[in-house]
N, C-alpha and C positions, 0 to 999 in steps of 0.2 A: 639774759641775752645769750650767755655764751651754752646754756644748755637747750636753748630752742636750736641751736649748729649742731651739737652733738646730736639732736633727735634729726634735725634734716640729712644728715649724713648716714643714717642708720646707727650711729653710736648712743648712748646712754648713760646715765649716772645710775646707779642701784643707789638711790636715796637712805636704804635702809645702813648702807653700807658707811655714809659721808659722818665727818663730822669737823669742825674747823677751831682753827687755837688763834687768839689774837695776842701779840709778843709784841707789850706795852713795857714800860719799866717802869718801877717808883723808887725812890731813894730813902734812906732811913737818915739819920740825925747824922751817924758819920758818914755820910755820902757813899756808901756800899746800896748800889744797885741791886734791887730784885726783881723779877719778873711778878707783874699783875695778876690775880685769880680772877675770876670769873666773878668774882664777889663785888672785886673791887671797881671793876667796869663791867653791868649788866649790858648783855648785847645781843642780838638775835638773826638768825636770818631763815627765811620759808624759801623754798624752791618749790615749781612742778614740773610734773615729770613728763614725760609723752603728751599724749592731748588731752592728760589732765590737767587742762589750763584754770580751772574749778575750784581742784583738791591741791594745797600748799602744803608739802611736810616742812613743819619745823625741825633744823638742823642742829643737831647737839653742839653745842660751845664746849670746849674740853679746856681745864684748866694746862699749863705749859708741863707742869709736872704731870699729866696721867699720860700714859703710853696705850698705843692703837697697836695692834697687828697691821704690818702695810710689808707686804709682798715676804710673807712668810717670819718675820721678828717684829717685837714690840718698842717701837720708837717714840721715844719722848721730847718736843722741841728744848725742853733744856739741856737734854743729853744725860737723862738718868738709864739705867739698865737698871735699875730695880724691878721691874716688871718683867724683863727677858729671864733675870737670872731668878725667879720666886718660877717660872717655866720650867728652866731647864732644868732646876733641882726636881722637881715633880717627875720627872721623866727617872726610872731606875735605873737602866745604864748611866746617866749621870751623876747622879749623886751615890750609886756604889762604887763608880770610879775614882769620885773625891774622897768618902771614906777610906777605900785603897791608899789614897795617893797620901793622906794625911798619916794613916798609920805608916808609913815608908820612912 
């Protein structure tokens, strides 16, 4: 529903672009909470896009731990930067600066 508004309004979803995290919790023996994978609750959803009312893409489900690029950094709903910082090190201004800064 709410993408048939964005097409009426001239806005859009880039399909290719979406993908969605569901942040479920399960509990282990001593009651320490963890977020659900994708494994553990198989889920799905199709969207279409424009007046492809026809053709459905299926939306990627993303585990809570994998990080998206979402307006320039890599965000993970559990709140790892594991993914931002395996980036930043790639970059050699960065990681020659940390060398620098290690041998200091």
């Amino acid at each position: 529903m709410c993408l048939k508004k964005l097409f009426a309004t001239g806005g859009a979803l880039e399909l290719s672009k979406c993908c969605w995290y569901t942040l479920n919790w399960k509990f282990d023996a001593k009651g320490t909470a963890h977020t659900m994978r994708v494994s553990d609750m198989p889920s799905s959803i199709e969207l279409t896009s424009g007046n492809g009312l026809l053709h459905k893409a299926q939306i990627p489900r993303m585990d809570p731990d994998e990080a998206v690029r979402t307006l320039g950094c890599y965000i993970a709903p559990n709140g790892s930067s594991k993914k931002q910082v395996e980036v930043l090190l790639q970059r050699p201004n960065i990681s020659n600066a940390l060398c620098r800064a290690q041998q200091s």
